[in-house]
C-alpha atoms as one frame of an Amber mdcrd trajectory, in Angstrom:
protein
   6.644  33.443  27.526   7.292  30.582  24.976  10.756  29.258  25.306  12.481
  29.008  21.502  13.904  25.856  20.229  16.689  25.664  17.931  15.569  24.363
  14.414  17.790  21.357  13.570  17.991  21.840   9.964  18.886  18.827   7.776
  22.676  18.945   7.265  23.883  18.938   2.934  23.802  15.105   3.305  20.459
  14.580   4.938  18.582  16.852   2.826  19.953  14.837   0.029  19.221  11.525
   1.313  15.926  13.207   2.553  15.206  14.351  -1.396  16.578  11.684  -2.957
  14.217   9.150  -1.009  10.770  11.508  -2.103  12.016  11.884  -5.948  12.327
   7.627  -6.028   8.629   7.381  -3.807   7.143   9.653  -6.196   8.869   8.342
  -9.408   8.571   4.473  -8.389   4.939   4.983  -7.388   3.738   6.707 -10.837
   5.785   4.233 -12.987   3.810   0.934 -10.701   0.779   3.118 -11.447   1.589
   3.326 -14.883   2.232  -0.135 -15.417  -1.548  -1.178 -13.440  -3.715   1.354
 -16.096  -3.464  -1.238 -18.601  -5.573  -3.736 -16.289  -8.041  -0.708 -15.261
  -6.209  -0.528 -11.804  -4.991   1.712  -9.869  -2.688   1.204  -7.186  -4.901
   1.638  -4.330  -7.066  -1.017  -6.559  -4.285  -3.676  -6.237  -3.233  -2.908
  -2.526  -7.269  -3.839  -1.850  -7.341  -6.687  -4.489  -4.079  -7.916  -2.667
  -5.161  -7.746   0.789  -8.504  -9.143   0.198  -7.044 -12.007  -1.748  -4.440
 -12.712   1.255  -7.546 -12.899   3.597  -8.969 -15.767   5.020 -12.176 -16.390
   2.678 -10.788 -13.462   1.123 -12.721 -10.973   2.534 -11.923  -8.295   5.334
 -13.832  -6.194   7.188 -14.213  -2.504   5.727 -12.232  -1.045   8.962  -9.733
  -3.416   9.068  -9.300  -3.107   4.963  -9.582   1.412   5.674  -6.716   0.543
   8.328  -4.707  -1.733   6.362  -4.408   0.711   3.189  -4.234   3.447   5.220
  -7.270   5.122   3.777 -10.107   6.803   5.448 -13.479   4.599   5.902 -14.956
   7.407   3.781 -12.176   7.260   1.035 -12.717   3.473   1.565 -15.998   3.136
   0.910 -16.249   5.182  -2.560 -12.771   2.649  -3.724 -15.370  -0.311  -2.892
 -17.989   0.934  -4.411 -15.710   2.004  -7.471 -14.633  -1.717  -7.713 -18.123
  -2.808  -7.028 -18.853  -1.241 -10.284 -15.736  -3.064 -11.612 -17.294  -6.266
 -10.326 -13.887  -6.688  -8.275 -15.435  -7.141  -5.280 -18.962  -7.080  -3.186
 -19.820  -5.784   0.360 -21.312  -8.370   2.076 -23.272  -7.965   5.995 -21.245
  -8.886   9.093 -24.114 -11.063  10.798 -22.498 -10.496  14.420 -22.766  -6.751
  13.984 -25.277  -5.364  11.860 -23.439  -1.784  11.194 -20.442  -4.202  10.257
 -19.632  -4.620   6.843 -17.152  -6.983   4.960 -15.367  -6.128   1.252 -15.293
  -9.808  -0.479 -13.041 -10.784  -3.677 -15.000 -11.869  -6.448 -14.424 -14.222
  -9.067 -13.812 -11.160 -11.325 -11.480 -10.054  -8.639  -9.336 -12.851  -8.169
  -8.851 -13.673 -11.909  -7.949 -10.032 -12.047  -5.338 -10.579  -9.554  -4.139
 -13.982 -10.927  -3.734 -11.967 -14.273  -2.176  -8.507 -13.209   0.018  -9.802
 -10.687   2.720 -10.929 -12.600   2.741  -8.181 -14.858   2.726  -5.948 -11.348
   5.822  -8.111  -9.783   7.753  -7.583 -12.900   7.098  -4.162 -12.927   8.666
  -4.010  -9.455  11.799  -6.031 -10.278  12.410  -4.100 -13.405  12.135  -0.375
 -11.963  13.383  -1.593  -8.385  14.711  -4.584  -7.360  16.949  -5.624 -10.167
  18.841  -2.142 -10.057  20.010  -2.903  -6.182  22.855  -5.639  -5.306  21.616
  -8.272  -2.806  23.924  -6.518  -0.499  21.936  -3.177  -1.084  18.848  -4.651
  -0.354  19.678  -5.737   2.549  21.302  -2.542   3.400  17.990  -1.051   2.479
  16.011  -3.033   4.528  17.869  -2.635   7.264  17.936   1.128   7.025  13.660
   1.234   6.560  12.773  -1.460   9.066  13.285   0.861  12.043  11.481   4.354
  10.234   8.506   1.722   9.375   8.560   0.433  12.768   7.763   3.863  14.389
   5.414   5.208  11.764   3.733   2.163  12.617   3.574   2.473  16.372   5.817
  -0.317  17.009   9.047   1.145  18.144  11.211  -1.234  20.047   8.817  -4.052
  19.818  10.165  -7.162  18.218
């Protein structure tokens, strides 16, 4: 016999704070996506062209890069070759493991980045950051820091 548990349903100010939070995720994330077509980019093609370009040599391995954007290798590996096609960036060989494979910025890549990322960080503080007080970022931050912390694994680590 399967023993019922009560279903703690999100009180009128939860489910507002709950809905509020997905209407700005959704909103924010198609306006930055918005402001990227312009370059050619999505947003999944920045988060790669950022992460590769704040890599040492500025290249990552493909499963550290699928685990870093949270994507699938799969999903992964048709965004590289997508960008491939861009020029953005190039797989290159691991030579210490031959099923290994690294994503590498280009030159195309990293102008591309050098040129989109202002326009990108001014998106941000236009639609996000210059509509909260200092003291509401901070507020902000502190409320997020611990929900990131456990979707991340991390909970009660430093």
């Amino acid at each position: 016999m399967e023993t019922e548990t009560a279903t703690r349903w999100l009180t009128d100010a939860e489910q507002c704070a709950w809905r509020t939070h997905l209407d700005v995720s959704r909103l924010l994330t198609h306006q930055l996506e918005k402001d990227l077509q312009p370059f050619g980019l999505t947003m999944n093609d920045y988060e790669i062209l950022v992460n590769l370009s704040e890599s040492d040599d500025q290249r990552m391995r493909m499963s550290d890069l699928a685990a870093a954007t949270l994507q699938s290798k799969s999903r992964l590996s048709h965004q590289i070759t997508r960008m491939e096609n861009a020029g953005f960036v190039r797989r290159q060989h691991c030579e210490s493991d031959r099923r290994g494979l690294f994503a590498v910025l280009t030159d195309t890549g990293a102008e591309t980045m050098r040129k989109v990322a202002p326009h990108h960080v001014e998106s941000v503080r236009r639609h996000f950051m210059d509509l909260l007080s200092p003291d509401q970022l901070d507020a902000l931050h502190s409320a997020l820091t611990p929900i990131a912390d456990h979707l991340r694994g991390r909970r009660g680590k430093p």
